[in-house]
C-alpha positions as CSV (number, residue, x, y, z in Angstrom):
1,X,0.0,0.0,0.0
2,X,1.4,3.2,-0.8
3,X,0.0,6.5,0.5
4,X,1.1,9.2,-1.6
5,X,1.5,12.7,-0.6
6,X,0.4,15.2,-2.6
7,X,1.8,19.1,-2.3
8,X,-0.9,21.7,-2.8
9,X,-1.8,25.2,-1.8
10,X,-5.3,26.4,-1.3
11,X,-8.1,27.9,-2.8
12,X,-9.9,30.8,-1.5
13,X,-13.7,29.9,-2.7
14,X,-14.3,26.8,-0.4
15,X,-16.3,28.5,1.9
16,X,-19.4,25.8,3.0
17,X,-23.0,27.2,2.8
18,X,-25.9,25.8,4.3
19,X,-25.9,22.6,2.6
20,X,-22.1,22.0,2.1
21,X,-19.8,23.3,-0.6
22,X,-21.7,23.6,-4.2
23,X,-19.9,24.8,-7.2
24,X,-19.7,24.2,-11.0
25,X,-18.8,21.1,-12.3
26,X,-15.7,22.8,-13.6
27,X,-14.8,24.2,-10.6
28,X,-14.8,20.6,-9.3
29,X,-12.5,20.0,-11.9
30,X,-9.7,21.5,-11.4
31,X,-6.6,19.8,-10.0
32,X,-6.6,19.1,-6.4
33,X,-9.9,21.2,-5.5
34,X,-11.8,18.4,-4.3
35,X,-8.7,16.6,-2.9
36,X,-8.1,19.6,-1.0
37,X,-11.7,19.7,0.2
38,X,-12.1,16.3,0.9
39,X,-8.5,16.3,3.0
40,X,-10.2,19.4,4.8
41,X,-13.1,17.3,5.9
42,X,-10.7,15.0,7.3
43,X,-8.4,17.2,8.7
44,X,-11.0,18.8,10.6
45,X,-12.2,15.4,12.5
46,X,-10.5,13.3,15.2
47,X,-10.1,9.5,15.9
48,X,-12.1,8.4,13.2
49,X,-9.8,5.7,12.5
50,X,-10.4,2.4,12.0
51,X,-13.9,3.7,11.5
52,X,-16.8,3.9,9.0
53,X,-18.1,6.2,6.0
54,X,-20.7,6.7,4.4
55,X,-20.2,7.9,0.5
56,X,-22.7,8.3,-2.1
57,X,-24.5,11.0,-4.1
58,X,-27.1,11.9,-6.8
59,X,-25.8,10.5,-9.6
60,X,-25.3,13.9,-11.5
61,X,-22.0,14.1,-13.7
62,X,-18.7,13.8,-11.7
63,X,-20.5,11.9,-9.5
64,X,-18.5,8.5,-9.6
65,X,-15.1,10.2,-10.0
66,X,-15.6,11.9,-7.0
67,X,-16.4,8.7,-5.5
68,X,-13.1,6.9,-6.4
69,X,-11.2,10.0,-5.1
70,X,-13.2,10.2,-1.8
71,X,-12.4,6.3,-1.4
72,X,-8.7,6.3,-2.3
73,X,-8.6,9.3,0.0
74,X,-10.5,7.5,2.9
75,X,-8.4,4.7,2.9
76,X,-5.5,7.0,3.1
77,X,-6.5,8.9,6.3
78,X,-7.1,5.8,7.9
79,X,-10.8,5.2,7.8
80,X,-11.4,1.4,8.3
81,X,-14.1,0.7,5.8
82,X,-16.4,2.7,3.3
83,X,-20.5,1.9,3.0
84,X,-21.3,3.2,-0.8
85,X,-24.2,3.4,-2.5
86,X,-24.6,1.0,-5.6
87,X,-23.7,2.4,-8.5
88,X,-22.6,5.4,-6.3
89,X,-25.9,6.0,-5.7
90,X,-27.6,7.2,-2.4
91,X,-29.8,9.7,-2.4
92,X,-29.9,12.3,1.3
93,X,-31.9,10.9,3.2
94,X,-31.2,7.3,2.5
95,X,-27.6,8.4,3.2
96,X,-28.1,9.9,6.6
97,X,-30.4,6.6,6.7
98,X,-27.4,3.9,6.6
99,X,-25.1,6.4,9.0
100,X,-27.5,6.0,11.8
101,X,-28.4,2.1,11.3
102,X,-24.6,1.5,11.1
103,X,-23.4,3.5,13.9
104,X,-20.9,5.2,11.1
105,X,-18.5,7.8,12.3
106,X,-20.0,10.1,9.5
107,X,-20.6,10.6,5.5
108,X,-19.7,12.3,2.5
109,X,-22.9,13.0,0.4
110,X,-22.1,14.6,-3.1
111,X,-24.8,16.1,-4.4
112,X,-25.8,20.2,-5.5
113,X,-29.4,18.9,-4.5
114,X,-32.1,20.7,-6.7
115,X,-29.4,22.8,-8.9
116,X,-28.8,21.5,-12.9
117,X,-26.4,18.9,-13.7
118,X,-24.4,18.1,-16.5
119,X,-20.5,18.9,-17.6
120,X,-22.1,22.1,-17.7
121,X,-24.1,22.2,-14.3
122,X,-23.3,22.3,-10.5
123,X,-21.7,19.7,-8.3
124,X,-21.3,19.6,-4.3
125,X,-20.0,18.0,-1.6
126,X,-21.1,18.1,2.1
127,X,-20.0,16.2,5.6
128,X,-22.9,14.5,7.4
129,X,-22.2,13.4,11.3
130,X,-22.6,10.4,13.2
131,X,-26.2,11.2,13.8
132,X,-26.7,11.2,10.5
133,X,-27.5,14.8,9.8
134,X,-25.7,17.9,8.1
135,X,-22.0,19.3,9.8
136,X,-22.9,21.7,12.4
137,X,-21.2,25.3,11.7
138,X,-18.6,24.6,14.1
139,X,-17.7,21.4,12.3
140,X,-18.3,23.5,8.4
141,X,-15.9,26.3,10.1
142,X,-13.3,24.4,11.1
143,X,-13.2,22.9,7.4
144,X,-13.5,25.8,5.9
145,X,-10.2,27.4,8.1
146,X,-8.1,24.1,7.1
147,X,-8.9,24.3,3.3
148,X,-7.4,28.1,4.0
149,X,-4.3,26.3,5.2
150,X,-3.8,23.1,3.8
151,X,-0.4,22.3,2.0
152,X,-1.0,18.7,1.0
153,X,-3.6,16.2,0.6
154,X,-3.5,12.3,1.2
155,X,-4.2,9.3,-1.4
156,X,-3.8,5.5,-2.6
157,X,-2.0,5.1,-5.7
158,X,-4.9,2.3,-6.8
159,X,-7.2,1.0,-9.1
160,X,-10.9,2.0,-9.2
161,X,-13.2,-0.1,-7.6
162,X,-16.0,-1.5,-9.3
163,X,-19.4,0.2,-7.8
164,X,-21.5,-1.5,-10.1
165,X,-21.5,-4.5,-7.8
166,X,-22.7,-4.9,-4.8
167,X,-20.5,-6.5,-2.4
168,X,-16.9,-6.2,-0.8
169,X,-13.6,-5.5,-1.6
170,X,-10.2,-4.0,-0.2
171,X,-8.7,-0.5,-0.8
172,X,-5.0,-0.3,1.1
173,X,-6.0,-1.9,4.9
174,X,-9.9,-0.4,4.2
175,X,-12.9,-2.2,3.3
176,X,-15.2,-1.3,1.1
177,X,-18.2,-2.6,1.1
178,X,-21.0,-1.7,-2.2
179,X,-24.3,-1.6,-0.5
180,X,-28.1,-1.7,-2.0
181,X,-28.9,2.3,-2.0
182,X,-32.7,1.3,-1.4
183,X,-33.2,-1.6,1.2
184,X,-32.3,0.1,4.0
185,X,-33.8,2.9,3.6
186,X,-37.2,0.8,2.5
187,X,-37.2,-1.1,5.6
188,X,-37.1,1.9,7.7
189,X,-39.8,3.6,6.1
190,X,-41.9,0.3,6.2
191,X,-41.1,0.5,9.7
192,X,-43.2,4.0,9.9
193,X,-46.0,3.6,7.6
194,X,-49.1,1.6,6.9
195,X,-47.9,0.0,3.6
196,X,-50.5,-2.8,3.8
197,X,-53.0,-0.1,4.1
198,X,-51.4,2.3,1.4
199,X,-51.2,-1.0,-0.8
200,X,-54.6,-1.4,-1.0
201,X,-55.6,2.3,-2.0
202,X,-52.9,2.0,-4.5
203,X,-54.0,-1.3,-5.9
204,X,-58.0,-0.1,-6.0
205,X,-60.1,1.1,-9.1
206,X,-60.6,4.5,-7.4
207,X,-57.2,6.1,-6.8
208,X,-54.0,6.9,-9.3
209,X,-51.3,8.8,-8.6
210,X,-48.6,9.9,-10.2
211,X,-44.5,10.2,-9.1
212,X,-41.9,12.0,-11.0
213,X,-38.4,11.8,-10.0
214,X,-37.2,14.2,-12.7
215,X,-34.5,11.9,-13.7
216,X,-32.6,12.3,-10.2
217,X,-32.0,9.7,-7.6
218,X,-35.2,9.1,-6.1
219,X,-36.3,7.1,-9.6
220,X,-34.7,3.7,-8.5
221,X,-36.0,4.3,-5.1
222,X,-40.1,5.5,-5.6
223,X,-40.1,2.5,-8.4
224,X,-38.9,-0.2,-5.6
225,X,-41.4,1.1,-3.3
226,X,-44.4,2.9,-5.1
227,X,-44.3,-0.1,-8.1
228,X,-42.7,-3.2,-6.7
229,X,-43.8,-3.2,-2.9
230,X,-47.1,-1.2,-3.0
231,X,-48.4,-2.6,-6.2
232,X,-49.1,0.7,-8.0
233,X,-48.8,-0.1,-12.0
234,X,-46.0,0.6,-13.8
235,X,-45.4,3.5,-15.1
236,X,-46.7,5.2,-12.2
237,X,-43.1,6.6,-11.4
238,X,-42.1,8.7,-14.3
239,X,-38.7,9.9,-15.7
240,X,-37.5,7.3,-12.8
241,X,-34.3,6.5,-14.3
242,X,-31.4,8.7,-13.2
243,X,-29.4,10.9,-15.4
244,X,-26.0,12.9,-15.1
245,X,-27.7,15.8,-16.7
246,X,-30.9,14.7,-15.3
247,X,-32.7,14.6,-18.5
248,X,-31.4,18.1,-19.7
249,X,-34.1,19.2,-16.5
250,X,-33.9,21.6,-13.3
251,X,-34.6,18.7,-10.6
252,X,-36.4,21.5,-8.3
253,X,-39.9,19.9,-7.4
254,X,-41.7,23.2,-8.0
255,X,-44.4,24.8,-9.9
256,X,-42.2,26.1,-12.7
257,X,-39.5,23.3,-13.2
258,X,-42.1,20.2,-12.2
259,X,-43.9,21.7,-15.4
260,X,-44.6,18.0,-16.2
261,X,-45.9,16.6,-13.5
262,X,-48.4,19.8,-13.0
263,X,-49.7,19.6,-17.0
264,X,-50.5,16.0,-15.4
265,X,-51.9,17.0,-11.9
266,X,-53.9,19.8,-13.6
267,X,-54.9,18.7,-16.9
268,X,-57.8,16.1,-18.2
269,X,-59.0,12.9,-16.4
270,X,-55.9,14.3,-14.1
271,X,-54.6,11.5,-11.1
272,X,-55.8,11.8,-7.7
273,X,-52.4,12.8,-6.5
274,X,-49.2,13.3,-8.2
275,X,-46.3,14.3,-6.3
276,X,-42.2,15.0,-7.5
277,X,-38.9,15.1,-5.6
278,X,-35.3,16.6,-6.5
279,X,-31.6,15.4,-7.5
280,X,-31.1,14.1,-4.2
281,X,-34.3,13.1,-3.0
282,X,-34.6,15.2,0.0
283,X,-37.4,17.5,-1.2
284,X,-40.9,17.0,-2.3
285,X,-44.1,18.7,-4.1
286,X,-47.6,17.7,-3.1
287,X,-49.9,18.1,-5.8
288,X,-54.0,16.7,-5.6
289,X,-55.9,16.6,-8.6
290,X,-56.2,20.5,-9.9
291,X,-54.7,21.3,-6.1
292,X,-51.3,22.6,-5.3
293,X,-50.5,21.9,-1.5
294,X,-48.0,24.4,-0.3
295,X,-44.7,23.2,1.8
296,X,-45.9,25.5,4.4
297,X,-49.4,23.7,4.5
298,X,-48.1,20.3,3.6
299,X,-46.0,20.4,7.1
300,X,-49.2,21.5,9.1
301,X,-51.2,19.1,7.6
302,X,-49.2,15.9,8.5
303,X,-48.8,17.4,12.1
304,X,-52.4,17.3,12.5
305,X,-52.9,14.3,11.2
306,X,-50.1,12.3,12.8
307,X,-52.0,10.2,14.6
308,X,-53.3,8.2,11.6
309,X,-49.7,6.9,10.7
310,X,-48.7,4.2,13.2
311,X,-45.1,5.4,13.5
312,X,-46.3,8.8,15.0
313,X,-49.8,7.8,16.5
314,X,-48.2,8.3,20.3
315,X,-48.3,12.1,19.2
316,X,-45.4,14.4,18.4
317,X,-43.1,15.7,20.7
318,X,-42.5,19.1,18.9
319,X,-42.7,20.8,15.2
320,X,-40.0,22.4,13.8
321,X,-40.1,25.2,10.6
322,X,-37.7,27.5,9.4
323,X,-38.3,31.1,9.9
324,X,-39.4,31.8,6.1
325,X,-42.5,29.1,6.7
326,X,-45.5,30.3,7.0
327,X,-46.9,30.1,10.6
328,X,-50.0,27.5,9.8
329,X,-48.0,24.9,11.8
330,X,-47.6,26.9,14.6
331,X,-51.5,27.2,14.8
332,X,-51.7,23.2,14.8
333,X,-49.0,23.5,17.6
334,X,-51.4,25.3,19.9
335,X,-54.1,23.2,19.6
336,X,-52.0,20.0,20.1
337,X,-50.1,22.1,23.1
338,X,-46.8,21.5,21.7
339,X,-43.8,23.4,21.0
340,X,-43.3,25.5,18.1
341,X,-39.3,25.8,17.0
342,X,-38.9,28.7,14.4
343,X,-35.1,28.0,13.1
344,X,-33.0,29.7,10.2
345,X,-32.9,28.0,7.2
346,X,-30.8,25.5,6.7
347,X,-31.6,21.9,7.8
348,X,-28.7,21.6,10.2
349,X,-30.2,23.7,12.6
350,X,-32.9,20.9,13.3
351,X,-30.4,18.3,13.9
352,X,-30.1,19.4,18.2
353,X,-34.0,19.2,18.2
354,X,-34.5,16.1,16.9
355,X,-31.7,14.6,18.8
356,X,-32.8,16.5,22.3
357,X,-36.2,14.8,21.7
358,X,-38.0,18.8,22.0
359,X,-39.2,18.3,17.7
360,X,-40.2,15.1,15.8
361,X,-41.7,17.1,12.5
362,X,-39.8,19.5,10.9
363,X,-40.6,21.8,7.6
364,X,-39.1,23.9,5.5
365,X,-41.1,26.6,3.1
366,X,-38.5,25.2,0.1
367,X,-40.2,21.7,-0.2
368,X,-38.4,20.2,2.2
369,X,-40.1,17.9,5.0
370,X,-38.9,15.3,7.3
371,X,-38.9,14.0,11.1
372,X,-36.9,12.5,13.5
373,X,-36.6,9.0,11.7
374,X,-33.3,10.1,10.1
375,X,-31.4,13.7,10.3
376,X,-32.3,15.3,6.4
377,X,-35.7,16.4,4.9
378,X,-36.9,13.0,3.2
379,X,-39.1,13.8,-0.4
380,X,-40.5,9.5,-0.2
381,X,-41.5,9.9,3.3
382,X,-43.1,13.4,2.9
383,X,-44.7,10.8,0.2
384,X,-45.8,8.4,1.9
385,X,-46.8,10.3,5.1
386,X,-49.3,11.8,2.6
387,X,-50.6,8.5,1.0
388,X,-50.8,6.8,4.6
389,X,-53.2,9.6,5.7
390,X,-55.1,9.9,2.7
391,X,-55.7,5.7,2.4
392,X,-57.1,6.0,6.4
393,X,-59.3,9.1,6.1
394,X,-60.8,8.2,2.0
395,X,-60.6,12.2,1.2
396,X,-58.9,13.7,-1.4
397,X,-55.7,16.4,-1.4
398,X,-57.8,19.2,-1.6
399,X,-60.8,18.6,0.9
400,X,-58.2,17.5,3.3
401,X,-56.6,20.5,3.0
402,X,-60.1,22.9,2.9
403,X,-60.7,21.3,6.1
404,X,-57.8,22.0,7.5
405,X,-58.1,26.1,6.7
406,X,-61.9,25.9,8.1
407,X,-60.2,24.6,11.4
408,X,-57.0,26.7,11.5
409,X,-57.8,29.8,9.2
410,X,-55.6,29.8,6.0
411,X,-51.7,31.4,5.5
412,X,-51.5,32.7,2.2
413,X,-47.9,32.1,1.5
414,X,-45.5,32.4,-1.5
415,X,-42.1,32.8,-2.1
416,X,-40.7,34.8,-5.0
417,X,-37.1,33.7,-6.7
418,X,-34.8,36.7,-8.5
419,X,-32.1,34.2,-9.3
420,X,-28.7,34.9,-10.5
421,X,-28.5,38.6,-9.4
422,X,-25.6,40.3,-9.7
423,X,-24.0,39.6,-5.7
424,X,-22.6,43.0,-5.8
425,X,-26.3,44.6,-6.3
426,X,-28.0,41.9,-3.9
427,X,-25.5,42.4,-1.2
428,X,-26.6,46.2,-1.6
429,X,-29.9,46.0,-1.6
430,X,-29.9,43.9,1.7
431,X,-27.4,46.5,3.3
432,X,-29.7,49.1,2.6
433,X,-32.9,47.3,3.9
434,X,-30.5,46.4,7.2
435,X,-29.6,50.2,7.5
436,X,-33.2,51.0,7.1
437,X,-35.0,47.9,10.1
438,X,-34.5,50.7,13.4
439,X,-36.6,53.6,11.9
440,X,-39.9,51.1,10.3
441,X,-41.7,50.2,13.7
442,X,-44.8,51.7,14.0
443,X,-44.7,53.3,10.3
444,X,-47.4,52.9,8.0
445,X,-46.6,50.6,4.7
446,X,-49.5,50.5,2.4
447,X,-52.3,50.1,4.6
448,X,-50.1,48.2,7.2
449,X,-48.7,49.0,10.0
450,X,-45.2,47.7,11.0
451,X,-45.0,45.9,14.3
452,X,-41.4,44.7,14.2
453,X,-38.6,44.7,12.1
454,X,-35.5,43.0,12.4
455,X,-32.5,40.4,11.0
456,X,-33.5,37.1,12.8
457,X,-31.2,35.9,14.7
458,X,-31.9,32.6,16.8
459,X,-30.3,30.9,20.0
460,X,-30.0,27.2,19.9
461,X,-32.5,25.8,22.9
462,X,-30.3,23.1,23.5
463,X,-26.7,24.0,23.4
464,X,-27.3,27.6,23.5
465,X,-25.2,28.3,19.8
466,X,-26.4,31.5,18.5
467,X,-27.0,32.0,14.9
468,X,-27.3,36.3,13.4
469,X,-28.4,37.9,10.5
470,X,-30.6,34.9,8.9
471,X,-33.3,36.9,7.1
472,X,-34.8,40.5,6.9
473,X,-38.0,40.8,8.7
474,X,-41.0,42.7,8.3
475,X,-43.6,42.1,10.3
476,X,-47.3,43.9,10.5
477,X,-49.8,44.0,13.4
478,X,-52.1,42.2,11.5
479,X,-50.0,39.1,11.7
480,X,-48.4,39.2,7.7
481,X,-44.9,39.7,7.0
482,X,-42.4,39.8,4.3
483,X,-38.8,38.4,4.9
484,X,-35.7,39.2,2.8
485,X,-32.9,36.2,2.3
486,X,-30.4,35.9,0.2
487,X,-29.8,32.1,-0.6
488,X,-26.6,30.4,-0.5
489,X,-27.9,27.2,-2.3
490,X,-27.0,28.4,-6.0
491,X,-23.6,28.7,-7.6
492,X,-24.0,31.8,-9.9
493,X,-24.3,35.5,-8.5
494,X,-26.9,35.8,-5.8
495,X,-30.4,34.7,-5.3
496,X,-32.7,36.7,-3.5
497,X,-35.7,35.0,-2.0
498,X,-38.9,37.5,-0.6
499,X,-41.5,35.6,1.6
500,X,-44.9,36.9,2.1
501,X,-47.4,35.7,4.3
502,X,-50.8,37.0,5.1
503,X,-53.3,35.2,7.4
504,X,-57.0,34.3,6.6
505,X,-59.3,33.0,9.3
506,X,-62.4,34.1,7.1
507,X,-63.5,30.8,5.7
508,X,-65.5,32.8,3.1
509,X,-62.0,34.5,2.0
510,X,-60.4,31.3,1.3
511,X,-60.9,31.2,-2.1
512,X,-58.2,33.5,-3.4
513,X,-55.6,32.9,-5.8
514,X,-52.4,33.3,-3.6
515,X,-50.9,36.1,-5.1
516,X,-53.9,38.2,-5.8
517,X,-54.7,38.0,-1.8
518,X,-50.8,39.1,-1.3
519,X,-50.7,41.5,-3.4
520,X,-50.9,44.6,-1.2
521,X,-47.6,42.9,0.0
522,X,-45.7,42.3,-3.3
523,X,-46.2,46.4,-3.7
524,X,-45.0,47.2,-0.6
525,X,-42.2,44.3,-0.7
526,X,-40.8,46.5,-3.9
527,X,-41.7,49.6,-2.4
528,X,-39.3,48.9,0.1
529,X,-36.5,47.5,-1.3
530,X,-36.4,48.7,-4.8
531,X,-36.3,44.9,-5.9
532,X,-36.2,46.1,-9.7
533,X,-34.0,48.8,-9.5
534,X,-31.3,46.9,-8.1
535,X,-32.2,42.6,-9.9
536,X,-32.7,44.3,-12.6
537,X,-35.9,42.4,-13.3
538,X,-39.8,43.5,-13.8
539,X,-40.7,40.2,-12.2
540,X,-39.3,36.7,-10.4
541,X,-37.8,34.0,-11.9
542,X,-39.9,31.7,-10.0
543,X,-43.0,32.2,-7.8
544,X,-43.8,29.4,-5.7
């Protein structure tokens, strides 16, 4: 075995976001960058040797390179043996899945989640911990500092291993062990769910539905389950086979890039319920037949109806949203008299709930939903949750959701996307709306008045970690607000992200398309910020 040394000096864009470090596939590309990332990682974590990781990602191009340089360097650094994903495939959840089962120091997930693939498109890489859920920004800091200092990077000089074969083999003194990407995860969601129950209203002459994996990982995945275990026909999982470009597609599960899957949902003799996922699974659209179910909604919904799936019928400790969500699962929160966590984005900042046992739904407004079962948002379970409670209570998507605003009022909520902004501009805009929070309260603002305004900044209940400046807030003493973000999940300028959120309890006012009812907020959102004057745009790239 021969470890080779390699010499190297750093680069100065390997700075970690929220979800790890996401950059073009030719970034990736260049000589030593993800060797020095990857010696980063491992630089930054003690006595893990003789232990296990966990590799695997999307399946987007560069994905099995990566993989043989992530092994070779494993083995290296001393690792003991490496759990990947067959065919290099695992998608998130399933990943942070097989690190809790195993008892696995950690995992290397590489995946640029909902962003394009291609030679042309994004790649990423994160670190997930033992408990199976995204690095901590202690643990992404400390990488971050060593990839500002590294000076040389660790490999084995050997061949490939084959990862279109499941089973084990050696690298140096390591194992490596090629593992089914599905059966694990299967088994624990089987473990959750109703499947007998689901079965049946899949296999009956009343109900279709209709899955698109949008050519990313979940296709190999929703077919073992939604086809082959639950007896749903074939075909019922569409572009299910994954792609390195996926397909030529954007593999966000939302209105604009899902386009597919809504002509479907919303067209003639349209399924009962059609739902999509992203590249690497951990996301999910709801969709009933000529119904779009919010995020927002979708994460209140299965709080209040958690009792009907038999792994959460003993109640819910806690619900967890990010602060962008709309508040509707805080209202079902009161009534159940249970905590309410309001986090920043980012689904690391869940992790110390879930494992403190104070949360055991979380949500995020950008289609991401999960619980305590693993440690990342989970599309398939958001799924399945769905299907389980809609085979118990014989309804469909949209009456379950009607009845749920009669009960709880209804949050209007959307989210509009001015993607690839120049950062200079966006960084501007957001200093000026900073410079501008102390003199709004109490001002009027279109028929409004502002009750608070702020950059949210939250204190970890558990280990008492503070987190600052994680979204612009304006909030009005009706109860609406409109945040300000910039996102740091895209790879090209800046995205800015504006949240607005007006509350209905008027039963009779429920009715209203979602941006006609928010539309005294979209004029004062511009108002405020000068959103055209400094994107550059008359209107969003996407509204969801």
């Amino acid at each position: 075995m021969t470890i080779r040394k390699v010499e190297t000096t750093p680069f100065s864009d390997q700075k970690p976001g929220t979800s790890g470090l996401r950059k073009a596939v030719t970034t990736f590309q260049q000589p030593h960058y993800l060797e020095n990332f990857t010696q980063s990682i491992f630089d930054s974590l003690e006595a893990f040797q003789g232990q296990t990781l966990v590799v695997g990602g999307d399946g987007r191009y560069y994905n099995r390179q990566a993989i043989q340089t992530i092994i070779k360097m494993a083995a290296a650094n001393g690792f003991g043996r490496v759990k990947v994903g067959h065919r290099g495939i695992l998608s998130t959840p399933a990943a942070s899945c097989v690190i809790r089962k195993y008892g696995a120091f950690g995992g290397i997930i590489l995946s640029a989640s909902h962003n394009p693939g291609g030679p042309n498109g994004d790649f990423g890489i994160k670190y997930n911990i033992g408990n199976g859920g995204p690095a901590p920004e202690k643990v992404t800091e400390a990488i971050f500092a060593r990839t500002k200092s590294i000076t040389e990077y660790r490999i084995l000089d050997v061949p490939d291993i084959n990862l279109d074969e499941l089973g084990t083999s050696t690298v140096g003194d390591m194992v490596v062990e090629v593992i089914d990407s599905v059966a694990d995860y299967q088994e624990l969601l089987e473990s959750l769910f109703d499947f007998d129950r689901i079965r049946q209203l899949l296999t009956g002459t009343n109900f279709r539905m209709c899955m698109d994996s949008m050519h990313a990982v979940t296709g190999p995945y929703a077919t073992a389950i939604f086809e082959d275990r639950l007896g749903a026909p074939a075909g019922t999982v569409m572009n299910g086979v994954p792609l390195e470009d996926f397909g030529d597609g954007h593999p966000d599960p939302n209105l604009v890039y899902a386009h597919d899957l809504v002509e479907i949902l919303f067209g003639d003799n349209a399924p009962d319920f059609g739902a999509a996922s992203d590249g690497d699974g951990d996301r999910n659209m709801i969709l009933g037949r000529n119904f779009f179910v919010t995020p927002s909604d979708s994460l209140a919904v299965l709080a209040a109806n958690a009792q009907l799936v038999p792994g959460y019928k003993d109640g819910i400790a806690g619900i967890a949203r990010s602060m962008p969500t709309s508040a509707a699962a805080d209202r079902v929160a009161d009534r159940l008299g249970i905590e309410c966590y309001e986090t920043p984005t980012g689904w690391k900042f869940f992790g110390n709930l879930l494992d403190a046992g104070k949360a055991t739904l979380c949500g995020e407004e950008s289609f991401g939903t999960g619980s305590n079962h693993v440690r990342e948002k989970d599309g398939l379970w958001a799924v399945l949750f769905w299907l389980n409670i809609l085979a118990v209570r014989q309804q469909s998507v949209e009456h379950i959701v009607r009845e749920h605003w009669q009960l709880y009022g209804r949050n209007y909520y959307s989210r509009h996307d001015y993607e690839g902004v120049d950062s200079d501009r966006a960084n501007t805009l957001v200093s000026k709306l900073r410079d501008m929070l102390p003199s709004l309260k109490g001002k009027p603002l279109g028929g409004y008045t502002v009750d608070y305004a702020d950059d949210f900044s939250y204190t970890d209940p558990v280990d008492g970690s503070t987190s600052s400046k994680q979204g612009i807030r304006i909030g009005f003493t009706d109860g609406s607000r409109i945040v300000f973000r910039l996102s740091g999940t895209g790879t090209q300028g800046a995205t800015l992200r504006v949240y607005l959120e007006s509350y209905e309890p008027n039963i009779a006012k429920h009715n209203l398309d979602a941006q006609d009812a928010l539309k005294p907020l979209i004029d004062i959102a511009e108002e405020v910020a000068q959103i055209r004057q400094y994107t550059g745009m008359d209107k969003p790239t996407v509204i969801t």
